[in-house]
N, CA, C and O of each residue as an XYZ file, in Angstrom:
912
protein
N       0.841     -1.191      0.000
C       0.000      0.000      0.000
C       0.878      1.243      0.000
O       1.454      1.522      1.051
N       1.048      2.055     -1.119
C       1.413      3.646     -1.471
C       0.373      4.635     -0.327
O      -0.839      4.548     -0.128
N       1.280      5.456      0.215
C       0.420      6.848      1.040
C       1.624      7.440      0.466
O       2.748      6.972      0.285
N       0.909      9.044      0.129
C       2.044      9.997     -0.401
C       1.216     11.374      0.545
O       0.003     11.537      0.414
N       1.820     12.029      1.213
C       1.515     13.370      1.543
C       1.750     14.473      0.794
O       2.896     14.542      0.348
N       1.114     15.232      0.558
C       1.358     16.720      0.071
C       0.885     18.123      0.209
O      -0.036     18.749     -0.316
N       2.009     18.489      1.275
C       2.127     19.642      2.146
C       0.695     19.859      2.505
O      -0.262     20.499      2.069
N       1.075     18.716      3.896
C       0.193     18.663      4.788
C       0.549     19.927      5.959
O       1.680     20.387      6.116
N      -0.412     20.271      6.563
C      -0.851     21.785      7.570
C      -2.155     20.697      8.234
O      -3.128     20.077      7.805
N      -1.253     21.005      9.903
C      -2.560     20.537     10.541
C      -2.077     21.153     11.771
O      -0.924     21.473     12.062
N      -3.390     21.290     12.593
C      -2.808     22.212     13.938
C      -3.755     21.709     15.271
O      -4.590     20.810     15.168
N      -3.490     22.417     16.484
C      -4.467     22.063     17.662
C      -5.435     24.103     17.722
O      -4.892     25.207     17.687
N      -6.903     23.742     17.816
C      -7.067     24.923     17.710
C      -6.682     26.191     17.325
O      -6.545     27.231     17.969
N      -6.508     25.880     15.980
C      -6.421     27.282     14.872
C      -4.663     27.580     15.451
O      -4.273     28.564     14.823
N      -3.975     27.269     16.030
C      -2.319     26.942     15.993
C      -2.226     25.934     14.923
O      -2.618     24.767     14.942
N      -1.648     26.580     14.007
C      -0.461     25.692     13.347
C       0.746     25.032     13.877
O       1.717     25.558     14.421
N       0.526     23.826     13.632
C       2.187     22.762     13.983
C       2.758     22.271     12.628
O       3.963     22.251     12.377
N       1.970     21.953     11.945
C       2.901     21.000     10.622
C       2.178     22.457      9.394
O       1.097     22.996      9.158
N       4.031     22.559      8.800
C       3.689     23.199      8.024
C       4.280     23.589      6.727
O       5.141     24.364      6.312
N       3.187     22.448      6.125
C       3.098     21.569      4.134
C       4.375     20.759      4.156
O       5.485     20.919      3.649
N       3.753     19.712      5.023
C       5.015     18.549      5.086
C       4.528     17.261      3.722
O       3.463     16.775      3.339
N       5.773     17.137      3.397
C       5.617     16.248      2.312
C       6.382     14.689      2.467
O       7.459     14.538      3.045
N       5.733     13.775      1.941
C       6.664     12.104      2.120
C       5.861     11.418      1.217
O       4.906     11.867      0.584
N       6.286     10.382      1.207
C       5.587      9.062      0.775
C       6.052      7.827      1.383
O       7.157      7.737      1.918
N       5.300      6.974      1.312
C       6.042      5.424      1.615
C       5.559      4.769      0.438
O       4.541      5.083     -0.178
N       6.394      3.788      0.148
C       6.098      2.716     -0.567
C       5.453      1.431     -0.083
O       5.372      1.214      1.126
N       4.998      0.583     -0.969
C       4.659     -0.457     -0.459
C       5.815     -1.277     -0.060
O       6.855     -1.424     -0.702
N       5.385     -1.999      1.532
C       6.116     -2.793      2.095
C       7.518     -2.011      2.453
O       8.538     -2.682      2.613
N       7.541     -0.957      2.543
C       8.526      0.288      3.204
C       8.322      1.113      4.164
O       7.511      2.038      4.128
N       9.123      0.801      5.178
C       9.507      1.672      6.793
C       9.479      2.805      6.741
O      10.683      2.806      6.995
N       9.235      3.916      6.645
C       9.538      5.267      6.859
C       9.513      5.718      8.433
O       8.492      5.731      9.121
N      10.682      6.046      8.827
C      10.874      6.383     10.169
C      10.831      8.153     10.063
O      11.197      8.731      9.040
N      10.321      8.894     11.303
C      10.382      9.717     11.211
C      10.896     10.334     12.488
O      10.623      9.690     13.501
N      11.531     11.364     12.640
C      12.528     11.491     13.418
C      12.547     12.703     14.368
O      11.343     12.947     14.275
N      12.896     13.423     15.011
C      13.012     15.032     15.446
C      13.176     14.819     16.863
O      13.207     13.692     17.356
N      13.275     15.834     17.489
C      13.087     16.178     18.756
C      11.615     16.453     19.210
O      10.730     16.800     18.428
N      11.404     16.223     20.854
C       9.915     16.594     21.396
C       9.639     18.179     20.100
O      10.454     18.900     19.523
N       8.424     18.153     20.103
C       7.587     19.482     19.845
C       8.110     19.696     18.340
O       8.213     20.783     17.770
N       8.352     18.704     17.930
C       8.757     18.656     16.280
C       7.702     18.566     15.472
O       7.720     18.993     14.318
N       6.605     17.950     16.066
C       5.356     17.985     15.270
C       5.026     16.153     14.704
O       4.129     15.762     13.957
N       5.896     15.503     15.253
C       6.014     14.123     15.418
C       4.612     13.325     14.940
O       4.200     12.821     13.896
N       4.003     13.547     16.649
C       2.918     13.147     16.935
C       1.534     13.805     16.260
O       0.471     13.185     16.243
N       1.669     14.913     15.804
C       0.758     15.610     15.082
C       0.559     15.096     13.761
O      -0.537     14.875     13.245
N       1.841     14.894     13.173
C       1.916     13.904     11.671
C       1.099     12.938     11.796
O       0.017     13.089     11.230
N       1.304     11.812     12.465
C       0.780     10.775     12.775
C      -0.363     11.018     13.156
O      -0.701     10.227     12.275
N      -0.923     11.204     13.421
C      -2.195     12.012     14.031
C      -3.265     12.096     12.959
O      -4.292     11.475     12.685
N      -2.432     13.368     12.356
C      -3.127     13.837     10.709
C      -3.263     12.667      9.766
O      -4.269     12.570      9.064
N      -2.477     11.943      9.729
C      -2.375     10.648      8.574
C      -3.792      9.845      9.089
O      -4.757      9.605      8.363
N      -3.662      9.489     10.543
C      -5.067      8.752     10.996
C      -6.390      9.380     10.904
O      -7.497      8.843     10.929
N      -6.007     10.860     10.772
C      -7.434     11.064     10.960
C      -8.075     12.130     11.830
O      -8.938     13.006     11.883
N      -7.001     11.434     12.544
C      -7.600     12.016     14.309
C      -7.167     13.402     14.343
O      -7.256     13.812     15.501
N      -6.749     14.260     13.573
C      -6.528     15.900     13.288
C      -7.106     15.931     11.779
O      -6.987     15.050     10.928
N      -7.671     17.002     11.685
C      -7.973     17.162     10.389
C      -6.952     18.020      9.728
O      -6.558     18.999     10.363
N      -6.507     17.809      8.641
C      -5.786     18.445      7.969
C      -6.714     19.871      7.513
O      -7.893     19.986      7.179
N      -5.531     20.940      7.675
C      -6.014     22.763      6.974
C      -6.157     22.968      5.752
O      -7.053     23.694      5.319
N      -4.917     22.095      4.673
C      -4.461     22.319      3.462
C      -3.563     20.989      3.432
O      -3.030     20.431      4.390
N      -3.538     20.602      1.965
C      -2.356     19.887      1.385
C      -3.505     18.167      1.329
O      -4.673     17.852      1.558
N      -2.673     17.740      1.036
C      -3.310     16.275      0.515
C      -2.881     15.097      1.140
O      -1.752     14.906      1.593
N      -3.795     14.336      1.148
C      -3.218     12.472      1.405
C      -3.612     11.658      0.164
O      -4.815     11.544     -0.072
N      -3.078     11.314     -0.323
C      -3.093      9.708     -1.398
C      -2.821      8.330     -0.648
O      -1.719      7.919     -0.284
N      -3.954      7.753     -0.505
C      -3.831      6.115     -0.764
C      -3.776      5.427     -2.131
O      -4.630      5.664     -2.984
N      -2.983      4.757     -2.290
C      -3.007      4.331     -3.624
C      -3.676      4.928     -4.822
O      -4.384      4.439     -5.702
N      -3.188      6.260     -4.560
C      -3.483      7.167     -5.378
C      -4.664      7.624     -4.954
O      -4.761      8.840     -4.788
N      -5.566      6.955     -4.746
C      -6.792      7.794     -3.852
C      -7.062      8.711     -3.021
O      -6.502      8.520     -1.942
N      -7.927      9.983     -3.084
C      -7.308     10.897     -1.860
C      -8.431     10.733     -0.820
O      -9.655     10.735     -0.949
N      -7.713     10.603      0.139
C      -8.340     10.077      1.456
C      -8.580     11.620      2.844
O      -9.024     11.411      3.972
N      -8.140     13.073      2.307
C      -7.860     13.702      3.051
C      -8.834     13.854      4.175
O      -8.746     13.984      5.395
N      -9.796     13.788      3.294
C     -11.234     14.216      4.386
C     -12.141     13.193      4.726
O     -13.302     13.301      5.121
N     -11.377     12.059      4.498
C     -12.211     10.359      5.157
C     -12.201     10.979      6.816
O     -11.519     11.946      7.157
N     -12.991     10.300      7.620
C     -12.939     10.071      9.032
C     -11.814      8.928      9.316
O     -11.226      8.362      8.394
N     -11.586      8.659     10.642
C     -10.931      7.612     10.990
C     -10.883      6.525     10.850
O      -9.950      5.782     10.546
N     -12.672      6.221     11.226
C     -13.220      5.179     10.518
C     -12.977      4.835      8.915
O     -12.720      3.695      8.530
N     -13.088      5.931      8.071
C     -12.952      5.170      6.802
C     -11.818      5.086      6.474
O     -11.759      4.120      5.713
N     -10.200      5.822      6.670
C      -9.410      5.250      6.710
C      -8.841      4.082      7.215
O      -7.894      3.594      6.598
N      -9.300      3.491      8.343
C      -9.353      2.049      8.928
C      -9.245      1.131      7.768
O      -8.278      0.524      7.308
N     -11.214      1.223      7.213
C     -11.482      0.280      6.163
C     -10.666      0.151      4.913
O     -10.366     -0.907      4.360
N     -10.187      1.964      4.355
C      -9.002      1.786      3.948
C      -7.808      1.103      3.898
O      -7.016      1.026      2.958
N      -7.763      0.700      4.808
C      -6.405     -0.336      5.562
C      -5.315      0.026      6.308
O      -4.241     -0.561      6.442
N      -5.870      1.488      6.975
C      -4.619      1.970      7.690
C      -5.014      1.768      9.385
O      -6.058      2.236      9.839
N      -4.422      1.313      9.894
C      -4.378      1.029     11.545
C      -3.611      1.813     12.318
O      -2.497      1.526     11.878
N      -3.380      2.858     13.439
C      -2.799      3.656     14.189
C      -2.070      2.964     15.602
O      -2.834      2.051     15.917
N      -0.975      3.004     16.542
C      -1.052      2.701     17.207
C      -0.534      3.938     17.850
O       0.618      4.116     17.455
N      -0.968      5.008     18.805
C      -0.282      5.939     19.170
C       0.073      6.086     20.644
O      -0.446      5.420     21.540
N       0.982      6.999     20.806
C       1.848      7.273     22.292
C       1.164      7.257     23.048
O       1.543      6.634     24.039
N      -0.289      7.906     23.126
C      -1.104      8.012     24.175
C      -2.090      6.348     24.118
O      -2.558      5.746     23.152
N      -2.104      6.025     25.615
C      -2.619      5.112     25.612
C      -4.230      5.468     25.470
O      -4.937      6.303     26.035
N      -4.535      4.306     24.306
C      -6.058      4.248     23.819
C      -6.559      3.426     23.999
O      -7.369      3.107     23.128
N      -6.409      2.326     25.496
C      -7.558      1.284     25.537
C      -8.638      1.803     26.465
O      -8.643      2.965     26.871
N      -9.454      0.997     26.750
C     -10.554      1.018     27.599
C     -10.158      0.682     28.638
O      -9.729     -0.471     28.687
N     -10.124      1.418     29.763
C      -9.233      0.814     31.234
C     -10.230     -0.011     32.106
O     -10.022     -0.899     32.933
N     -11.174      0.465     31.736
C     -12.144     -0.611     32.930
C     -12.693     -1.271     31.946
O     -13.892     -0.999     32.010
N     -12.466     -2.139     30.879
C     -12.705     -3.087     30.479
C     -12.046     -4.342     30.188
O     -11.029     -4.138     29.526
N     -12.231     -5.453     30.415
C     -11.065     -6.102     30.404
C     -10.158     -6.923     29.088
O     -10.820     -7.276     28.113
N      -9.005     -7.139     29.097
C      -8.069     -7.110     27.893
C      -8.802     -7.786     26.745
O      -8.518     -7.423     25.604
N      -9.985     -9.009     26.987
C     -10.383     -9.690     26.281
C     -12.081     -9.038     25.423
O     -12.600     -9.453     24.387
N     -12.510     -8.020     26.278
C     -13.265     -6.966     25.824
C     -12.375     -5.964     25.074
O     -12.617     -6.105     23.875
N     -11.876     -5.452     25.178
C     -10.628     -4.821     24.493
C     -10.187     -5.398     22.658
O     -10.362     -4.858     21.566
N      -9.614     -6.617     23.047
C      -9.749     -7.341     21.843
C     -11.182     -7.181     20.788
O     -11.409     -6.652     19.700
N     -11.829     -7.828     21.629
C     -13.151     -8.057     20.874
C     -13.748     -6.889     20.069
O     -14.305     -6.957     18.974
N     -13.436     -5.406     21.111
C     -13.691     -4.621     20.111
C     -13.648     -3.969     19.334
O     -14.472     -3.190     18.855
N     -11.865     -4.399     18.923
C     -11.041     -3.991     17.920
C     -11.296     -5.220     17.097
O     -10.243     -5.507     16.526
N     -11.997     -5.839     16.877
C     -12.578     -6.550     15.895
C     -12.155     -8.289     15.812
O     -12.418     -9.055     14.885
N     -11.367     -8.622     17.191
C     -10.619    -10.289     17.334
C     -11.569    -10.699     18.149
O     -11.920    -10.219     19.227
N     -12.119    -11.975     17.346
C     -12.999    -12.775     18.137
C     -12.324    -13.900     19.246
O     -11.118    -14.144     19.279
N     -13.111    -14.392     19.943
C     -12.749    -15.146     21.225
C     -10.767    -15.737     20.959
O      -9.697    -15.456     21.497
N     -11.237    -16.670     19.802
C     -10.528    -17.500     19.023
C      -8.888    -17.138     18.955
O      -7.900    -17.856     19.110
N      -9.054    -15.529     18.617
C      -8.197    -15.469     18.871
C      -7.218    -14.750     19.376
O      -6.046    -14.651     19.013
N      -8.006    -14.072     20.564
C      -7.169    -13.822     21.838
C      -5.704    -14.305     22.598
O      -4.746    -13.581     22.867
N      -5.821    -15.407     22.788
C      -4.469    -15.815     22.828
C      -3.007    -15.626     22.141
O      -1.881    -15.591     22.638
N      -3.541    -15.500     20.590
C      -2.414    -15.309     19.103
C      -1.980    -14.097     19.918
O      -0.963    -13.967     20.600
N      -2.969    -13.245     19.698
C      -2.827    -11.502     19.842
C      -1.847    -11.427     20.882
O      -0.836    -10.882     20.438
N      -1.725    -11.767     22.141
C      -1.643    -11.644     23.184
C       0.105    -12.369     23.285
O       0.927    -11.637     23.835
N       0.549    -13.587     22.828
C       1.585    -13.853     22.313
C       2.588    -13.379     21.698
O       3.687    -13.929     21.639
N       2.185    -11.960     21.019
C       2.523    -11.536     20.244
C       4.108    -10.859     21.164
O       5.031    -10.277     20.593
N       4.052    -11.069     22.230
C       5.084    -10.471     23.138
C       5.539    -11.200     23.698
O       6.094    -10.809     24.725
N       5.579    -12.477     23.420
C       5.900    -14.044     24.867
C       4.725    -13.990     25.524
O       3.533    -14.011     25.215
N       5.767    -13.869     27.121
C       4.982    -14.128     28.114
C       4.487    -12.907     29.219
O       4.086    -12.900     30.383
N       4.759    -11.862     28.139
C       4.067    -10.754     28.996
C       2.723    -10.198     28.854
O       2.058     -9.382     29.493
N       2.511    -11.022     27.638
C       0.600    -10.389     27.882
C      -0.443    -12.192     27.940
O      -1.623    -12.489     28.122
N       0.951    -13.036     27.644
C      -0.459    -14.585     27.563
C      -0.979    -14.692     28.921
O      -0.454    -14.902     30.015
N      -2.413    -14.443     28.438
C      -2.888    -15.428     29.438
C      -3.745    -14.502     30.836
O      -4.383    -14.987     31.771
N      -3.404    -12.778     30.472
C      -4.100    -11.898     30.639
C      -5.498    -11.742     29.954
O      -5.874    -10.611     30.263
N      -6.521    -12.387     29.109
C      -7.500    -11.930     28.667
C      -8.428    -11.083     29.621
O      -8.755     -9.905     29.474
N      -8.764    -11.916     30.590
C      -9.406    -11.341     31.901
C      -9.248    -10.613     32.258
O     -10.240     -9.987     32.631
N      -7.918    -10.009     32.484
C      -7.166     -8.620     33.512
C      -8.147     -7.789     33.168
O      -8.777     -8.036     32.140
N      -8.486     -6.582     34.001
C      -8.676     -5.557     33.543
C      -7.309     -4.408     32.984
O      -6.202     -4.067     33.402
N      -8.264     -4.089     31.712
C      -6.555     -3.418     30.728
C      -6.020     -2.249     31.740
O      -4.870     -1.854     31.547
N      -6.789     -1.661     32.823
C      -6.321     -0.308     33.302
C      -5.684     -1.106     34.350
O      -5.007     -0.343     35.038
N      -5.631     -1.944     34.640
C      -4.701     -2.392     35.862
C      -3.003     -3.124     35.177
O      -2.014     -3.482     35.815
N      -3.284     -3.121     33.487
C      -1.465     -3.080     33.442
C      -1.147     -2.136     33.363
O      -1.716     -1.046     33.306
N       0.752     -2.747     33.338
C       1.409     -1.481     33.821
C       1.605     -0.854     32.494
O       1.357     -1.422     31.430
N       2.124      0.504     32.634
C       2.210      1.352     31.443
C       2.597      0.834     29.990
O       2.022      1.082     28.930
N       4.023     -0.160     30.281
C       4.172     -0.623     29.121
C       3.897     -2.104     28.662
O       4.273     -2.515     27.565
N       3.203     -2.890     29.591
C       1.948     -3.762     29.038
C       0.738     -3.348     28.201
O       0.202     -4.017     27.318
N       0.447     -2.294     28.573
C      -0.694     -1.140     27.918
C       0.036     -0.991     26.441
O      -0.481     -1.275     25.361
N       1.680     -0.355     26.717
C       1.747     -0.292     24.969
C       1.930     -1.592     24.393
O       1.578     -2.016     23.292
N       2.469     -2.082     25.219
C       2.481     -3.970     23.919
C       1.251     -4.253     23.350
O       1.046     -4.669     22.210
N      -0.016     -3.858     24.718
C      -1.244     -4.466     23.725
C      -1.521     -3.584     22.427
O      -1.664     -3.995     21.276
N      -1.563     -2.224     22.908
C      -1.790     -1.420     21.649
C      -0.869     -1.901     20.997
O      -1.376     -2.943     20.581
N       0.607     -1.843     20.443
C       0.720     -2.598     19.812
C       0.672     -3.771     18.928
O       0.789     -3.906     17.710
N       0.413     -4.789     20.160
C      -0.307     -5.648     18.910
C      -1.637     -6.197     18.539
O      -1.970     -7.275     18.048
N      -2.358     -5.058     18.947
C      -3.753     -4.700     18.177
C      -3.610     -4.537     16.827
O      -4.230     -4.981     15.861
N      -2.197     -3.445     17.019
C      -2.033     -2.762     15.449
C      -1.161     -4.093     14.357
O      -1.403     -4.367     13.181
N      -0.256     -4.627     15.173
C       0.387     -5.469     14.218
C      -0.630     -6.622     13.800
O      -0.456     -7.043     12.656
N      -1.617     -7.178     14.498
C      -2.531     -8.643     14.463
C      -3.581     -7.678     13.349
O      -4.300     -8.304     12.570
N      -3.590     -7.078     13.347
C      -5.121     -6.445     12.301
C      -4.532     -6.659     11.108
O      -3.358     -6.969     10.903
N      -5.729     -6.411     10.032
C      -5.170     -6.887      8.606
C      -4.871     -5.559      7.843
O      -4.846     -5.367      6.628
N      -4.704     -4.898      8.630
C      -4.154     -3.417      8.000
C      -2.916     -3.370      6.998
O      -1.995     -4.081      7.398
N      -2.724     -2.875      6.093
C      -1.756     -2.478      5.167
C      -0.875     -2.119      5.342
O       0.188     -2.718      5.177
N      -1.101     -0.457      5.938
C      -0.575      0.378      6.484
C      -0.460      0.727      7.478
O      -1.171      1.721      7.631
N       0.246      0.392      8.634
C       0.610      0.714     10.223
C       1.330      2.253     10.454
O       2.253      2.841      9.891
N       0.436      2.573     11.552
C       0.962      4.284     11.751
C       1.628      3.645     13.374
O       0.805      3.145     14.140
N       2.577      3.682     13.649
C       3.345      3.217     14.892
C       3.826      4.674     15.506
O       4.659      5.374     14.929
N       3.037      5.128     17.057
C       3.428      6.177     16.986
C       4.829      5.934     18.308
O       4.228      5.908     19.382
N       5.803      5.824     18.479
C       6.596      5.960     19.980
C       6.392      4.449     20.275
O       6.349      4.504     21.504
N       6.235      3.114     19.961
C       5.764      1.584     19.918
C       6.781      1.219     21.471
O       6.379      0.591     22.450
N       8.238      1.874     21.268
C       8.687      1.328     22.064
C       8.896      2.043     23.703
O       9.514      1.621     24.680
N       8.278      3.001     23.540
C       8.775      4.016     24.793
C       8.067      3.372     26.263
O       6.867      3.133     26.400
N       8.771      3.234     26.950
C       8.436      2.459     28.299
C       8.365      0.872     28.335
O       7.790      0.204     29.194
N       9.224      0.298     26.980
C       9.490     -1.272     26.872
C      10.438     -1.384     27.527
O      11.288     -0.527     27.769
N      10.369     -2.732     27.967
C      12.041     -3.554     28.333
C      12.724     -3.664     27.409
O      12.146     -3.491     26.336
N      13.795     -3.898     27.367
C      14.928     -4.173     25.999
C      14.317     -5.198     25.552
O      13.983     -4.945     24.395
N      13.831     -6.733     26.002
C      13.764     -7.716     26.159
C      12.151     -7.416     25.133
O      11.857     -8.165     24.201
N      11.435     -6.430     25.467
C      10.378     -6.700     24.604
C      10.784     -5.406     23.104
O      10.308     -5.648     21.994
N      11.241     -4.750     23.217
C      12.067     -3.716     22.296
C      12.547     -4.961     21.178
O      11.822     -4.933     20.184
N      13.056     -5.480     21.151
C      13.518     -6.650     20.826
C      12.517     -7.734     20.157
O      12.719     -8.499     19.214
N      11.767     -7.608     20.684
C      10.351     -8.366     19.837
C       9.977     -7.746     19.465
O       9.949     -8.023     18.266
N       9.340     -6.447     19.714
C       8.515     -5.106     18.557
C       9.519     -5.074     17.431
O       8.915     -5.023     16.359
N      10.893     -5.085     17.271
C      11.474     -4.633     16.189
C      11.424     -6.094     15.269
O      11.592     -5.998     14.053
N      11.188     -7.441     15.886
C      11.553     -8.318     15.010
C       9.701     -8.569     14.576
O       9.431     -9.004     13.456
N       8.794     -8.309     15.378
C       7.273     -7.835     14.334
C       7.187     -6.978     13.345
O       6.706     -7.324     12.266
N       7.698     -5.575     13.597
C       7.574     -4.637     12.723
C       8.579     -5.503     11.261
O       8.144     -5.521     10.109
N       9.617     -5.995     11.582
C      10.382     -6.454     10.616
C       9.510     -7.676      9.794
O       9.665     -8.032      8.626
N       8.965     -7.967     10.364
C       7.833     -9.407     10.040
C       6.904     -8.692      8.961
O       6.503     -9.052      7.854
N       6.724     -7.562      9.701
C       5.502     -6.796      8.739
C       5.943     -6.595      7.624
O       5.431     -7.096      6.623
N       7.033     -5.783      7.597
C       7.929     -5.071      6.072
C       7.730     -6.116      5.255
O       6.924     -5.995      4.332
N       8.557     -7.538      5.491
C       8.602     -8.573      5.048
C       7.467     -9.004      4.001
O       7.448     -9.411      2.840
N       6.524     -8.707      5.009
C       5.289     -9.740      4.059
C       4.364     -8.344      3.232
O       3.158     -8.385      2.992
N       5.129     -7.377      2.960
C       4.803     -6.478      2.074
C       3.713     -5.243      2.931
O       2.940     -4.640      2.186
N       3.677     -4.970      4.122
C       3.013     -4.050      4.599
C       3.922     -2.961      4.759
O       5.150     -3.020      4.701
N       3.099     -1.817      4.996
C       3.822     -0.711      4.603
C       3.932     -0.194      6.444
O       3.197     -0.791      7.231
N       4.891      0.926      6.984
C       5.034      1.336      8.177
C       5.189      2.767      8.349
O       6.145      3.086      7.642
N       4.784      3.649      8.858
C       5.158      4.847      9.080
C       5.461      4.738     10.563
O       4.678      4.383     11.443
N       7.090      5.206     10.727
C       7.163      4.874     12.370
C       8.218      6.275     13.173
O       9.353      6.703     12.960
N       7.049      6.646     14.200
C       7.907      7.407     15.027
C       8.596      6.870     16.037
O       7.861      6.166     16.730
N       9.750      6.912     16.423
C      10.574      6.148     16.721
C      12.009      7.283     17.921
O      12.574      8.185     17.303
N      12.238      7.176     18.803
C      13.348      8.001     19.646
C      14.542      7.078     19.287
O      15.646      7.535     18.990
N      14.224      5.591     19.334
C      14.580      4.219     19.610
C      16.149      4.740     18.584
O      16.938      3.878     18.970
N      16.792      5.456     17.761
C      17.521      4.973     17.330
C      18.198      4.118     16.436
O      18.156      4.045     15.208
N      18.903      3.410     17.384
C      19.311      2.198     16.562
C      18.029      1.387     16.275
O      18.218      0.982     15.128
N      17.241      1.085     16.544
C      15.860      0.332     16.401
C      15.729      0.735     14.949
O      16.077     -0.082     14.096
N      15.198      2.075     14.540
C      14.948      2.610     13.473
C      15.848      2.670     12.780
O      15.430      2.862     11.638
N      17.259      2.597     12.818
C      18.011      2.709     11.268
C      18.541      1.008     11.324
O      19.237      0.561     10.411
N      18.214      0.344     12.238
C      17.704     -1.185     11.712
C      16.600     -1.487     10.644
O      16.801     -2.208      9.667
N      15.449     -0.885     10.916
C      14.018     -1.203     10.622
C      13.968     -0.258      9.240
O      13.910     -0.785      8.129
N      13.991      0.881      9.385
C      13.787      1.783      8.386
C      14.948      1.682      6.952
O      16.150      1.483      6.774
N      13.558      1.992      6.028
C      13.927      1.990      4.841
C      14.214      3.565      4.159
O      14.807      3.643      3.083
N      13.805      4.638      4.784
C      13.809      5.993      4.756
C      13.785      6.624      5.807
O      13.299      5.972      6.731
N      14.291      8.206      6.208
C      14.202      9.088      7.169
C      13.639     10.203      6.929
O      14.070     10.928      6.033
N      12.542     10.556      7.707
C      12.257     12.300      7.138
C      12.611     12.916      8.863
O      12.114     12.461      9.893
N      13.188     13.578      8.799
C      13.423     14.507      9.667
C      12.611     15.919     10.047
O      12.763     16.968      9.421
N      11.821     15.765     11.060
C      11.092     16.779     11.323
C      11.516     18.023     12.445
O      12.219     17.564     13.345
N      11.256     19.410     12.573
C      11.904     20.205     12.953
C      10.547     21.497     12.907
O      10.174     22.112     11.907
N       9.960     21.636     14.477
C       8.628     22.859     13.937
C       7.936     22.522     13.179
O       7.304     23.459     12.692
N       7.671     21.451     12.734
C       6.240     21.519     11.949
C       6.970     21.173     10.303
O       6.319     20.879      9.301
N       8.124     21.276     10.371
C       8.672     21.223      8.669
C       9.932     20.189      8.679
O      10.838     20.065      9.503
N       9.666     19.499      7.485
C      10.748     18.441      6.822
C      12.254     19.149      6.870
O      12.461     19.960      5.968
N      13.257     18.942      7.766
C      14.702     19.785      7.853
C      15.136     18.926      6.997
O      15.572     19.495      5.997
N      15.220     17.573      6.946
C      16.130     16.640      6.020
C      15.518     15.391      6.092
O      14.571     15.114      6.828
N      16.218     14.459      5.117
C      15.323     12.898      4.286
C      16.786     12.538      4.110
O      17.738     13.318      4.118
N      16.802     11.118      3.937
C      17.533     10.011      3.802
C      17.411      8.475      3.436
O      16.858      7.859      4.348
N      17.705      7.829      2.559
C      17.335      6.494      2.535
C      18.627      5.608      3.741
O      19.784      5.905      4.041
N      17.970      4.781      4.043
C      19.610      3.788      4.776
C      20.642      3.536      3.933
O      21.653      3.046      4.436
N      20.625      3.746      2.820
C      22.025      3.760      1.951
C      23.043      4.764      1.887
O      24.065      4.625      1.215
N      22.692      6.103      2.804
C      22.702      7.306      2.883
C      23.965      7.089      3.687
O      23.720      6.896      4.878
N      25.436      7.064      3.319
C      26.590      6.887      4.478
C      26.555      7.752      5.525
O      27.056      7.570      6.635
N      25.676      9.125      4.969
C      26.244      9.933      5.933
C      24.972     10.322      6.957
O      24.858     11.351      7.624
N      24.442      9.668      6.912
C      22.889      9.459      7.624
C      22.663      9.451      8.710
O      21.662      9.929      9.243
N      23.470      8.960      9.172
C      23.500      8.282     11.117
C      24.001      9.687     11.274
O      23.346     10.315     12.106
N      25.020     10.390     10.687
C      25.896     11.050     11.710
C      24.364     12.499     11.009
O      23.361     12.071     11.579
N      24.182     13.008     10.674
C      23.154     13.847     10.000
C      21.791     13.638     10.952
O      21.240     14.713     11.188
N      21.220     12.618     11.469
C      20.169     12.161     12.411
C      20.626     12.471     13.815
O      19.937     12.939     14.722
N      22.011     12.106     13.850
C      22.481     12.323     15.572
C      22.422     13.457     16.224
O      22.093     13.660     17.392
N      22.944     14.589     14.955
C      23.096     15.991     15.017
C      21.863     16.682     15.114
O      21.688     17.614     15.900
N      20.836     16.164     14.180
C      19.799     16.741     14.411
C      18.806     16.164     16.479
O      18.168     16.757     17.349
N      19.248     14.936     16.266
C      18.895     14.850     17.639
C      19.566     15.066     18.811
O      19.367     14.472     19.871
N      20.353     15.915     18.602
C      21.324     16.476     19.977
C      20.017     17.351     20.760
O      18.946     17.850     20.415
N      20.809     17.202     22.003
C      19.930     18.222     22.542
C      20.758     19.333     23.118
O      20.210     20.309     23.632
């Protein structure tokens, strides 16, 4: 699945943050995206799902323009979100949770595997009683178990163990593989110039610099921009 942006503008109450940011991904291609806090990161991601409406500029799905779908119809589209802020239902429990992201009884367990042994066997729990980053594994692999195309991964690993860091990167790699496409915000680093097939570098709301991983001088160009 192709998504191409073009100079996207999206903001929180009539503030502008992103401003006429442009990318594409290819099918079955990583695009990591990069910056410091208040770069406009999370707002990208955001806008691509839905969940901000874009001011100006365009989205293409497979050439289709999707700018002014709801969330919902980008879903059906085939794009799935998983973002920084936790989005489950806290007083419902993990196996209600499932169910109403669309996994029947059956297969609760798969989903839940998807990390070892840190979410099997929780269906029951109530989701607001795990801990922060049990919460992101499941969102997580809500987003990886769906039959989505296109995965919007916002921050996947922030508050993991190494030990599960380590399994998110060898799923997301699973995904690329079998031809799904990724847009991923990422602090992680080395994680991302493992995983990623491109870099856009964000800075205020605007694209500072792009890179493919073939790019020698890439790492040291990403580091600089992420100094603090």
């Amino acid at each position: 699945m192709r998504l191409e942006a073009h100079g996207l503008r999206s903001g929180y109450g009539g503030v502008p943050v992103l401003h006429g940011v442009s990318f594409r991904i290819g099918s079955g291609e990583v695009v990591a995206v990069v910056g410091r806090n208040g770069a406009g990161k999370t707002t990208l991601v955001k806008t691509v799902a839905g969940v901000l409406r874009a001011t100006a500029g365009e989205l293409l799905l497979d050439g289709t323009e999707i700018t002014r779908l709801p969330p919902s119809g980008r879903v059906r589209a085939g794009l799935r979100a998983a973002f920084q802020e936790r989005s489950l239902f806290g007083q419902l429990s993990v196996g209600d949770n499932l169910r109403l992201n669309g996994f029947p009884p059956e297969r609760h367990e798969a989903v839940l595997a998807l990390f070892g042994e840190s979410l099997a066997g929780r269906a029951a729990q109530r989701a607001g009683t795990l801990s922060g980053g049990e919460q992101k594994m499941l969102t997580a692999a809500l987003a990886l178990s769906s039959s989505a195309s296109l995965l919007i991964m916002d921050e996947p690993t922030e508050g993991l163990q190494p030990s599960n860091v380590e399994l998110l990167g060898h799923e997301l790699h699973s995904a690329r593989e079998s031809g799904r496409s990724v847009l991923l915000v990422e602090q992680h680093l080395s994680l991302a110039m493992r995983l990623a097939d491109r870099f856009i570098v964000l800075s205020k709301g605007e694209v500072i610099d792009a890179g493919t991983k073939d790019d020698a001088e890439l790492t040291g160009r990403l580091v600089q921009h992420l100094a603090i």
